[in-house]
MARLOKE-571290 format. One record per atom (N, C-alpha, C, O): residue in three letters; x, y, z. Coordinates in steps of 0.02 Angstrom, whole numbers, plus 50000, padded with zeros to 5 digits. Layout:
BEGIN
ALAXYZ;...
This chain:
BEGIN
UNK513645044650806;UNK513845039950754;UNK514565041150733;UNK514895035950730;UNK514855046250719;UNK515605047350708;UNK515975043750758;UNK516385039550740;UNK515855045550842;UNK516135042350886;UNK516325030750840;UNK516775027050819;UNK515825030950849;UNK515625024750813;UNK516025020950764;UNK516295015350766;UNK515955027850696;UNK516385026550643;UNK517015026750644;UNK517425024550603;UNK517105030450710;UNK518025030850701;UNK518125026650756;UNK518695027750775;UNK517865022650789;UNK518275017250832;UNK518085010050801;UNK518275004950831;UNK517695009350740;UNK517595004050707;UNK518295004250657;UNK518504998950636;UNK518625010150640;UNK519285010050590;UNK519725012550613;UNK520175014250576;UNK519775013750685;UNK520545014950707;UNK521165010350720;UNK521775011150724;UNK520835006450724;UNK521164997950743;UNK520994991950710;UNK520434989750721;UNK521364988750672;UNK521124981350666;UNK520714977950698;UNK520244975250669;UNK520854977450794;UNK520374974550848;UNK519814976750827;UNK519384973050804;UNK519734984750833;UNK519104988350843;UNK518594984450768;UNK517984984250777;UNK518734983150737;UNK518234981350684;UNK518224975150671;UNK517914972650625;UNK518584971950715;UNK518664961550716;UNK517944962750762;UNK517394961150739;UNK518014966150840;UNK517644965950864;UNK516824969050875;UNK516384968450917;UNK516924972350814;UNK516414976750788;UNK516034972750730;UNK515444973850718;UNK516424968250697;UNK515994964950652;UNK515744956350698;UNK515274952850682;UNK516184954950751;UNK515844948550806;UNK515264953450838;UNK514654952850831;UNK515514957050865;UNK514864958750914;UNK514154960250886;UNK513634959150918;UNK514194963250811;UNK513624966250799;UNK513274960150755;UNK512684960750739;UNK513624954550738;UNK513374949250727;UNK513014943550762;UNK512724938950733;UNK513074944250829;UNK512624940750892;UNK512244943150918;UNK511984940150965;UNK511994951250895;UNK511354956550931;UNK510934953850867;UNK511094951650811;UNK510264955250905;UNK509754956050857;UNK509764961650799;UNK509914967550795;UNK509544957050761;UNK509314963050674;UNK510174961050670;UNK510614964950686;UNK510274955150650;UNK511004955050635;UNK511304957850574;UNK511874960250566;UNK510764957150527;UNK510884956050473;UNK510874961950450;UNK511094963650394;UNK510584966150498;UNK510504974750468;UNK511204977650498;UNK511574981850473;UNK511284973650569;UNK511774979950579;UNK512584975350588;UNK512944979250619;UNK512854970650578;UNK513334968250542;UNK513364968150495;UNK513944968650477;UNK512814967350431;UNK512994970950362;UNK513014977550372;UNK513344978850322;UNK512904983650401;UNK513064990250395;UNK513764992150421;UNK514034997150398;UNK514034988850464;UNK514764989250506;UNK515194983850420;UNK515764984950399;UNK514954981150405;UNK515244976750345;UNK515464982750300;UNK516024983250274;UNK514874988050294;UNK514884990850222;UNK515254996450233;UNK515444999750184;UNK515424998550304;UNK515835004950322;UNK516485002250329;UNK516975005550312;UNK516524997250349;UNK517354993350357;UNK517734993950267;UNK518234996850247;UNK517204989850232;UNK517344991550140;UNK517464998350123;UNK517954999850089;UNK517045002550143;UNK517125007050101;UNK517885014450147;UNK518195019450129;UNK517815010750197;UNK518445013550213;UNK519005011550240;UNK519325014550283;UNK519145006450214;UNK519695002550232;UNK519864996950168;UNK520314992750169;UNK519544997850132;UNK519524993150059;UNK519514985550076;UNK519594983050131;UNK519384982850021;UNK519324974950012;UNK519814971650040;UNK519494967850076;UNK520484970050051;UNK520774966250085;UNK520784967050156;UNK520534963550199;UNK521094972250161;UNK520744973650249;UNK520364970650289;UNK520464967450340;UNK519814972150255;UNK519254971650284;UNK519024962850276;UNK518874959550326;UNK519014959950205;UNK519084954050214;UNK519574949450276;UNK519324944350300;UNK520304952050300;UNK520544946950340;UNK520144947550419;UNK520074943750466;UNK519904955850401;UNK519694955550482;UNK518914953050468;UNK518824947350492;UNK518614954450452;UNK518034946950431;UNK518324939950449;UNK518124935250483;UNK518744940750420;UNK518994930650420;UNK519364931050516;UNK519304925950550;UNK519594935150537;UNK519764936950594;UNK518994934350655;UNK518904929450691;UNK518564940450639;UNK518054940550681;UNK517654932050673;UNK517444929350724;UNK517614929150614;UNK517234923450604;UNK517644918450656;UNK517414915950708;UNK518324917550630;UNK518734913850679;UNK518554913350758;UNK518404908650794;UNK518624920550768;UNK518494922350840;UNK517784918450865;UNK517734914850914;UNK517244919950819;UNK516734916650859;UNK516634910850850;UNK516244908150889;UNK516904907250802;UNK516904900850772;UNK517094894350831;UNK516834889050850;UNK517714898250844;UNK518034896650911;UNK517714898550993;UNK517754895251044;UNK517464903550985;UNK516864903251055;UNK516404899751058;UNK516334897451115;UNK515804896950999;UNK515384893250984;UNK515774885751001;UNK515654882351051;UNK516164884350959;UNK516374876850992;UNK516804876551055;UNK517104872051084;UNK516724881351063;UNK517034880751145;UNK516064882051209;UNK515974882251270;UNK515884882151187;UNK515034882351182;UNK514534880251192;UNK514054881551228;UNK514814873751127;UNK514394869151114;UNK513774870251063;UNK513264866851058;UNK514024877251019;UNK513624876650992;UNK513634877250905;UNK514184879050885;UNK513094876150848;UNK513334874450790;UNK513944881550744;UNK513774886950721;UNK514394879450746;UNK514834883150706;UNK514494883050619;UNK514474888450590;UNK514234876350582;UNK514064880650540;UNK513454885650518;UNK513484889150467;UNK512894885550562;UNK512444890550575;UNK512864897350569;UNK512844901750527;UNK513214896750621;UNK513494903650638;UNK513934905550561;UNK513874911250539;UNK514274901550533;UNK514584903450450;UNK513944904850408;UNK514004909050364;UNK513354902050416;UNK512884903950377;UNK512734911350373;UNK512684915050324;UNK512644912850453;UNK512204916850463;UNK512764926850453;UNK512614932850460;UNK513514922350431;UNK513834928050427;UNK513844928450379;UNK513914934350362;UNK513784923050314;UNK513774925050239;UNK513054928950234;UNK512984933950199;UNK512814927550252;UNK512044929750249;UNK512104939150245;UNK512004943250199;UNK512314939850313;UNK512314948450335;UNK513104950350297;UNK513234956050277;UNK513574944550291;UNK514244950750244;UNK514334950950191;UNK514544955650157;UNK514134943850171;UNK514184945250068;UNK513664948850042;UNK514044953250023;UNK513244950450027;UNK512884956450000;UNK513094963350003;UNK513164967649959;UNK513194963450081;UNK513494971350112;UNK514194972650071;UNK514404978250057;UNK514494966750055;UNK515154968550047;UNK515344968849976;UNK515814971849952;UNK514734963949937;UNK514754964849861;UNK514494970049831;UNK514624970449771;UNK513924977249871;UNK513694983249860;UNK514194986549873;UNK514494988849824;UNK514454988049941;UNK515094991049944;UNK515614990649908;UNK515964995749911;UNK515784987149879;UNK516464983549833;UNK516154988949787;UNK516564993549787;UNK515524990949738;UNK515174990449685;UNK515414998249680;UNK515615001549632;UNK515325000149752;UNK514905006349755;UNK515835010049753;UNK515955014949718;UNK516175008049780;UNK516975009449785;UNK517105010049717;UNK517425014949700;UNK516885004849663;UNK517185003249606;UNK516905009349557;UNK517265013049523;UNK516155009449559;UNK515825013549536;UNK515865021149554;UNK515645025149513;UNK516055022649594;UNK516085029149634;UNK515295032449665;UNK515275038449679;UNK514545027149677;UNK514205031249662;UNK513595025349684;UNK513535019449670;UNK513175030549729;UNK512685025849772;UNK512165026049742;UNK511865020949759;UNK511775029949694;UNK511505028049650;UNK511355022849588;UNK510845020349565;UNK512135022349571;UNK511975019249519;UNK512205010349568;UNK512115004849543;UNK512425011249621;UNK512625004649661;UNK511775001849674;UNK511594996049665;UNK511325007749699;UNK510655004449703;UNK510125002549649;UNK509574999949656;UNK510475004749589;UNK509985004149519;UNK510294993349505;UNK509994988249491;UNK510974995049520;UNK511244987849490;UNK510674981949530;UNK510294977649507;UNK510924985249627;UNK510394979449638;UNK509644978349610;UNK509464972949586;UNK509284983449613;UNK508754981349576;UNK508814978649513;UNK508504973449507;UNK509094980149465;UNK509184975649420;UNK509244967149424;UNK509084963049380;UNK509574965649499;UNK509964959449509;UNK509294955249557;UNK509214949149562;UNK508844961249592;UNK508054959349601;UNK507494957149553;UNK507004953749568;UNK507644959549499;UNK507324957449433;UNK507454950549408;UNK507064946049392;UNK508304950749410;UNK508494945149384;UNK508314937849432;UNK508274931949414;UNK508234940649493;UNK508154934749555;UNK507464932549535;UNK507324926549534;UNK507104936649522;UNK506254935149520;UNK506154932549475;UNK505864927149481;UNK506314934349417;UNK506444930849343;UNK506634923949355;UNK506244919349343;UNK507114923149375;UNK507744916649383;UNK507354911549416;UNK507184906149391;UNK507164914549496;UNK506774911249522;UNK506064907549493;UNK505964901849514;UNK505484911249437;UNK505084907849415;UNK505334901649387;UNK505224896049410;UNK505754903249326;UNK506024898149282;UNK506394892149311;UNK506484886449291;UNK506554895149364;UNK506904885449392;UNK506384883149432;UNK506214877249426;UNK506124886449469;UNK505544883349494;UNK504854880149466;UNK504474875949490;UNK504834884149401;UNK504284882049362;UNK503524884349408;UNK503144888449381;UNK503404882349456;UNK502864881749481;UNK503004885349555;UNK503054882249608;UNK503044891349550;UNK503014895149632;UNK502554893849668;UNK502814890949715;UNK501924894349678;UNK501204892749718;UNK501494888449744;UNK501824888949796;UNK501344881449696;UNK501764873949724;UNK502434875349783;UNK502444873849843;UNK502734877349760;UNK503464876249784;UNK503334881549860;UNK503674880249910;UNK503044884749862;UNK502914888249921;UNK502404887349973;UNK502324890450025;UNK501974880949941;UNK501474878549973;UNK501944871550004;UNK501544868650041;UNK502354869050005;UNK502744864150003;UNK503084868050062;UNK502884866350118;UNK503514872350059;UNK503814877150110;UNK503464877850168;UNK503584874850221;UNK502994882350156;UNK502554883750226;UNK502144874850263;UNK501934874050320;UNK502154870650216;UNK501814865650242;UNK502344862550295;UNK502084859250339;UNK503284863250299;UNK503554860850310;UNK503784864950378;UNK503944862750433;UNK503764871850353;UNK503724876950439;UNK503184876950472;UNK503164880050525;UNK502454872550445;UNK501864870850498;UNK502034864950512;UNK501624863550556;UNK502424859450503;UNK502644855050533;UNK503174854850589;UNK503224851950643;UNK503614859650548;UNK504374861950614;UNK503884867050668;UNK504184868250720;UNK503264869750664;UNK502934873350730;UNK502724867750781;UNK502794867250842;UNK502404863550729;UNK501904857050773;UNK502344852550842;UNK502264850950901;UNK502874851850782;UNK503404848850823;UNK503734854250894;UNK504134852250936;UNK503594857550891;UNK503894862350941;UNK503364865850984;UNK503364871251014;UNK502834860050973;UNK502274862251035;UNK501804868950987;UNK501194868750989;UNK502004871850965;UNK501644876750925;UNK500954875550882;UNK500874878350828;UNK500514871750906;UNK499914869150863;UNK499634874450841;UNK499584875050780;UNK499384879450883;UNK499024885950867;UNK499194887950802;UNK498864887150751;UNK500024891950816;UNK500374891750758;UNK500294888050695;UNK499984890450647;UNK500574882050695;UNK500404876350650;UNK499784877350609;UNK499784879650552;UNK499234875150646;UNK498734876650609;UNK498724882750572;UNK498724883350511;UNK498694886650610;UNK498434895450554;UNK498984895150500;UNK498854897550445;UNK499454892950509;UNK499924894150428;UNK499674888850391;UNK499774888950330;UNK499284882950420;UNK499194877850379;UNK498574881350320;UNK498564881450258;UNK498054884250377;UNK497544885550345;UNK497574891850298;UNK497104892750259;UNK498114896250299;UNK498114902850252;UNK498644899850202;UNK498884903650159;UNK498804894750206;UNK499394893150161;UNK499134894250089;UNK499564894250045;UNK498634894950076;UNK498374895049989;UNK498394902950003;UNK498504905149947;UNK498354906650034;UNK498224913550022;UNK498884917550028;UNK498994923150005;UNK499394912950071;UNK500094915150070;UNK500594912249998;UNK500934915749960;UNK500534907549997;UNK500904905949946;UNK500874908849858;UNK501254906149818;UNK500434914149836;UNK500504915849778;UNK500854922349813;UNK500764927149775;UNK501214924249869;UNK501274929449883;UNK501884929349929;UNK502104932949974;UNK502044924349901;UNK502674922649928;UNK503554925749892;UNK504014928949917;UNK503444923449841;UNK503944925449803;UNK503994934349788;UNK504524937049771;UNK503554936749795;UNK503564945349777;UNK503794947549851;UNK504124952649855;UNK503654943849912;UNK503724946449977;UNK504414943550004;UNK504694946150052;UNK504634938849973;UNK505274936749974;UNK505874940549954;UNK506324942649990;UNK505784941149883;UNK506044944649846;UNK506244954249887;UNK506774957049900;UNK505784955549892;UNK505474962649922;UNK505934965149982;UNK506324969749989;UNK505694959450026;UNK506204960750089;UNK506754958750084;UNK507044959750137;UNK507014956750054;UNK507904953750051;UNK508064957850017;UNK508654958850028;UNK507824962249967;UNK507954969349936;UNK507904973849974;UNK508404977549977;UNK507394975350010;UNK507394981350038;UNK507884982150109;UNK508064987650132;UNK508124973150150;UNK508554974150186;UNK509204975350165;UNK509624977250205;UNK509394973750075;UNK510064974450083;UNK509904982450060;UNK510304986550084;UNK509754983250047;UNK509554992750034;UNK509674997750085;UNK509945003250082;UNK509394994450133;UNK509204997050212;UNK510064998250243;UNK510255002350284;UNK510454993050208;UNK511124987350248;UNK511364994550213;UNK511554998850253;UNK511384996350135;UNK511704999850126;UNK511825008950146;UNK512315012650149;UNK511115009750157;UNK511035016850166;UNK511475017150257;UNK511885021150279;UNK511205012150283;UNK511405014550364;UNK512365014050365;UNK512745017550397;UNK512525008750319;UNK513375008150303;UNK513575013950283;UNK514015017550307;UNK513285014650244;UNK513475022150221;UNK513375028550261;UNK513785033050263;UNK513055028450277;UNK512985034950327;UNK513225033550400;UNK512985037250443;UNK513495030650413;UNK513965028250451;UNK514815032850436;UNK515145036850468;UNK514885029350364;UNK515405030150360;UNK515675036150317;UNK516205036950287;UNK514985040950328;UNK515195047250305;UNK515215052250376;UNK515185058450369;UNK515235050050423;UNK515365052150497;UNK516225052050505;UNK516495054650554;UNK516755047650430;UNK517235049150445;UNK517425055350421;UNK517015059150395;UNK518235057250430;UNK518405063950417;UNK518515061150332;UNK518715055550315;UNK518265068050276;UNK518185067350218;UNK517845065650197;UNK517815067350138;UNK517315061050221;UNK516985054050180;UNK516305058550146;UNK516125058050087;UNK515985062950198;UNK515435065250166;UNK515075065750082;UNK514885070950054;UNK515075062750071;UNK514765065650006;UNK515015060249967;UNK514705058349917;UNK515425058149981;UNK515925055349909;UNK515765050649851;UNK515945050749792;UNK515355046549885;UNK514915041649847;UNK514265045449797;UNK514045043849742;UNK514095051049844;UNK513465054749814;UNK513145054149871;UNK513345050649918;UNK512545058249870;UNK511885058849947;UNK511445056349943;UNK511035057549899;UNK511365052349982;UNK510595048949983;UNK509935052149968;UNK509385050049952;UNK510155057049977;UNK509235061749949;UNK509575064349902;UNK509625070449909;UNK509915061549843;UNK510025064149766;UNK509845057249751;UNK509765057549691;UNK509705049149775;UNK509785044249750;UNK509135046149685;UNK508745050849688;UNK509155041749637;UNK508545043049584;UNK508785035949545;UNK509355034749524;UNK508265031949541;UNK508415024849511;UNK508105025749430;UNK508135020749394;UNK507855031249408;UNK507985032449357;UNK507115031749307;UNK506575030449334;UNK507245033049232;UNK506615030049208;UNK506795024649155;UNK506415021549117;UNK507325024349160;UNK507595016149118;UNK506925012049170;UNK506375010049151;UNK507135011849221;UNK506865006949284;UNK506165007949280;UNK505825002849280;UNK505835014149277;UNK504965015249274;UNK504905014349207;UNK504395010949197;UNK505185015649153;UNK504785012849087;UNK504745005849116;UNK504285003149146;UNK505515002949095;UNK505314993349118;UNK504764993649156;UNK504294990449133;UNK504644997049217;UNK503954995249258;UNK503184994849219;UNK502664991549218;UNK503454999949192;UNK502655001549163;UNK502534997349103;UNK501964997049079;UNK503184993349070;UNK502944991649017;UNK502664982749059;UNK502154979549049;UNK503344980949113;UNK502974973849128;UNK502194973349162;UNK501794968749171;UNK502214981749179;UNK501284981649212;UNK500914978749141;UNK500444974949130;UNK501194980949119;UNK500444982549034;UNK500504975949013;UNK499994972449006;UNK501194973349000;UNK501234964248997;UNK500834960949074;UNK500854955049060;UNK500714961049100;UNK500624958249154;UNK499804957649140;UNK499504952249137;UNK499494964249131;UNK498894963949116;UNK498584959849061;UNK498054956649061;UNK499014960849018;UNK498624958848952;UNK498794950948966;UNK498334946948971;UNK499164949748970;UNK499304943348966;UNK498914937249055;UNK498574932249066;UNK499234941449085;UNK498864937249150;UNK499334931949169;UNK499034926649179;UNK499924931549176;UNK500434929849184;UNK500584929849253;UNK500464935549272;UNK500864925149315;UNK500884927049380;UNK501674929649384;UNK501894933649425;UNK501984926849341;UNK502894928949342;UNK502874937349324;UNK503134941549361;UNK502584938649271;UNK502574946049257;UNK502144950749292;UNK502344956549299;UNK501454948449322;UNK501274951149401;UNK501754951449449;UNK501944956749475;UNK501994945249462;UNK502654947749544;UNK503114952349514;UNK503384956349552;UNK503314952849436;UNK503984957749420;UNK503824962949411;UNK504224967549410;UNK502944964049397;UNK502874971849407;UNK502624973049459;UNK502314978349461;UNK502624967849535;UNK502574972549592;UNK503194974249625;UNK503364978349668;UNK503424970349598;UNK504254969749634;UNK504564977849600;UNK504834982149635;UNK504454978449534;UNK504914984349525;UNK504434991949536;UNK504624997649525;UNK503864989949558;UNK503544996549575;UNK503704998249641;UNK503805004149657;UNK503754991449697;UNK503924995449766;UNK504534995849781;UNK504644998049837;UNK505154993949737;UNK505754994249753;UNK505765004349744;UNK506135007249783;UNK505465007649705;UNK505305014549707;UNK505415016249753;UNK505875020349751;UNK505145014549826;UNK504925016849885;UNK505735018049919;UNK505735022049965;UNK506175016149908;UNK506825020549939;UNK507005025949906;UNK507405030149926;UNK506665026149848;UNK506975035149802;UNK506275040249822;UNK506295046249808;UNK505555036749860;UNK505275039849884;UNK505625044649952;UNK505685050749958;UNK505905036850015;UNK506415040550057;UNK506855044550030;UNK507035048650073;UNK507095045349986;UNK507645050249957;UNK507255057049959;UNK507455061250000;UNK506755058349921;UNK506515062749922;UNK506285065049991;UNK506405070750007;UNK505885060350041;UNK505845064450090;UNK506305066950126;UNK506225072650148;UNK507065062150146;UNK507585067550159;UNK507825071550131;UNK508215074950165;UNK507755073050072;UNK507925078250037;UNK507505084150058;UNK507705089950056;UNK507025082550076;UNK506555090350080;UNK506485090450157;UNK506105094850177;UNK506905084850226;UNK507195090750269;UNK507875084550287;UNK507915079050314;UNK508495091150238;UNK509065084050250;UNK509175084550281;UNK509355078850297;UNK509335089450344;UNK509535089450411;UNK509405087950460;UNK509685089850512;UNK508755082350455;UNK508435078150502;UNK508425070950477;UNK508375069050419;UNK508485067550530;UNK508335059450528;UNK507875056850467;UNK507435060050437;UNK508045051350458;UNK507845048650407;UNK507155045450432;UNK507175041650480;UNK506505047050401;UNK505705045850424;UNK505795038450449;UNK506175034650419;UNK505435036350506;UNK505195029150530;UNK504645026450461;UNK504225030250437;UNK504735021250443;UNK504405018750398;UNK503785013550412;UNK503965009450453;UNK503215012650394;UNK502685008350407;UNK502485005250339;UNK502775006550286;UNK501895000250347;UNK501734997650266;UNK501515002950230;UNK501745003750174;UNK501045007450258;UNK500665011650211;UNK501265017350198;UNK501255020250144;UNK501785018950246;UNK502095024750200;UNK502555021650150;UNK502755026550118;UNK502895015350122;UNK503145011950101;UNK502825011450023;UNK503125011949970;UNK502235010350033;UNK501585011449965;UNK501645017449955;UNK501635019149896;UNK501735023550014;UNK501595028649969;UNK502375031649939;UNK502435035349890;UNK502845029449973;UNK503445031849955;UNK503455027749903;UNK503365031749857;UNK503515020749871;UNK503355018449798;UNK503195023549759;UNK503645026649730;UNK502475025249753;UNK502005031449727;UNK502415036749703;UNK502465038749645;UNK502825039849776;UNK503145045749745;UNK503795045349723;UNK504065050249699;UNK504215038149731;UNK504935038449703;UNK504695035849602;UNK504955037449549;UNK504285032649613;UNK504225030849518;UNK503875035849505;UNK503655034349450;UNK503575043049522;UNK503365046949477;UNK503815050249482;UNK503905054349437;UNK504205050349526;UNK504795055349518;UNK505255055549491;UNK505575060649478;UNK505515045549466;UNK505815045049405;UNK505635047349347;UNK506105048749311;UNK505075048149322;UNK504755051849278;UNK504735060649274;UNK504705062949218;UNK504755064449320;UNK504635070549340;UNK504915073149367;UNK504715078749381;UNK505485071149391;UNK506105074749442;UNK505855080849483;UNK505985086749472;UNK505415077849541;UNK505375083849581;UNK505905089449606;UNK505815095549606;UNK506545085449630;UNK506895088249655;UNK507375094349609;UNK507665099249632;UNK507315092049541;UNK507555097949495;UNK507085105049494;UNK507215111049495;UNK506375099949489;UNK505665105249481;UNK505755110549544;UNK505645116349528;UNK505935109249613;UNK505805113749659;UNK506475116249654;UNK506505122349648;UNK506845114149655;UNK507495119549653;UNK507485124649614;UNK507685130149634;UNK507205123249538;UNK507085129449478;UNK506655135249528;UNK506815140849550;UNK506065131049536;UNK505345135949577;UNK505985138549652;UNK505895144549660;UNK506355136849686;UNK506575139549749;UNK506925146249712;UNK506775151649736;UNK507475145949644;UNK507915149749622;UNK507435156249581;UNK507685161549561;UNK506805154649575;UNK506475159049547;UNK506445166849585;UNK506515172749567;UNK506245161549670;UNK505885166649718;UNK506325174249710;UNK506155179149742;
């Protein structure tokens, strides 16, 4: 990965063509927002913006030389660089990857929130959605398809907006940890922001949880259900924190649904309980 990091910032080219290329591989969005967030954070905001506006050009101009839609392709780069580049910006400004990942969740709250209130009616509005991607399947020969989303559509759509929400959080999360550790492969960079297995999103964040659980209950509310599932599994990256913390010198764990639930589990009690203070006292005892 150093190899990596230092030929993505030795050159202007090297990172025009580092932010085209990694934008036409699959998982674009993970790994042109992570080349996004290492270009920001070590090369600062103008820089890095012209060679953005550089690389877009570049393919903008291959596509219509192509034949194919140029503004897809602008979509699909706001998509993977403005997030990457508005955390990075944050995290430069702030000095500090912690408190850069507390803001987004905050700004996940506010999406979920935001989102009920203009929508008024989520179920609806997502039953409307999926009815319209079982039509864009049908049309594309996909009946099989078609049907089965037609028929789970009542069981998908109250479960739409928490799973929406969820993964567009947890990828720009994802966008940020791999940017970052990227770009502490340069010379100096290590640490500077802070370490990913010190991240701790805090108990500002688990009270709010626990108090919209207890609203959620009493009341029976579906907006304050999705906002207290939403801020219980956003936990689950200060769970990963903790597990690299307890072996930092190895790779960061492969993740599945169930360890995701359980890393939730252990990053919000740990906002509460600070393991990682607790074993260090118990290590300094021995």
């Amino acid at each position: 990965m150093r190899t990596i990091a230092s030929w993505l910032t030795a050159r202007p080219v090297n990172t025009v063509l580092g932010l085209a290329l990694s934008l036409m591989l699959p998982f674009a969005q993970v790994l042109s927002g992570a080349v996004m967030v290492t270009a920001m954070l070590a090369l600062g905001t103008g820089r890095t913006a012209l060679r953005a506006g550089a690389a877009l050009l570049l393919l903008a101009a291959l596509f219509a030389l192509l034949g194919n839609a140029v503004p897809q392709l602008v979509a699909n780069a706001l998509v993977a660089w403005l997030p990457a580049a508005l955390l990075a910006l944050l995290m430069r400004r702030s000095g500090s990857l912690t408190l850069t990942l507390q803001v987004s969740v905050i700004a996940a709250i506010a999406i979920t929130v935001g989102f009920h209130a203009l929508v008024g009616d989520p179920v609806a509005f997502w039953e409307a959605r999926l009815a319209e991607l079982a039509a864009a399947f049908a049309g594309m020969g996909l009946d099989e398809q078609a049907a089965l989303l037609s028929e789970q559509s009542a069981v998908l759509a109250p479960q739409m907006t928490m799973l929406f929400v969820l993964v567009s959080w947890s990828l720009t999360a994802l966008v940020l940890a791999l940017g970052y550790t990227l770009y502490q492969e340069l010379p100096d960079a290590r640490g500077r922001y802070g370490r990913f297995c010190d991240v701790n999103l805090g108990r500002v964040l688990a009270f709010a949880m626990a108090v919209a659980s207890v609203l959620a209950l009493l009341s029976n509310a579906a907006w304050l259900q999705t906002l207290a599932f939403v801020m219980f599994v956003v936990f689950w990256v200060q769970g990963l924190a903790i597990m690299h913390w307890l072996q930092s010198d190895g790779p960061l764990p492969v993740l599945n649904l169930l360890l995701v639930t359980a890393l939730a589990v252990l990053g919000y009690t740990d906002a509460w309980f600070d393991y990682r203070t607790r074993m260090r006292a118990a290590r300094a005892k021995r």
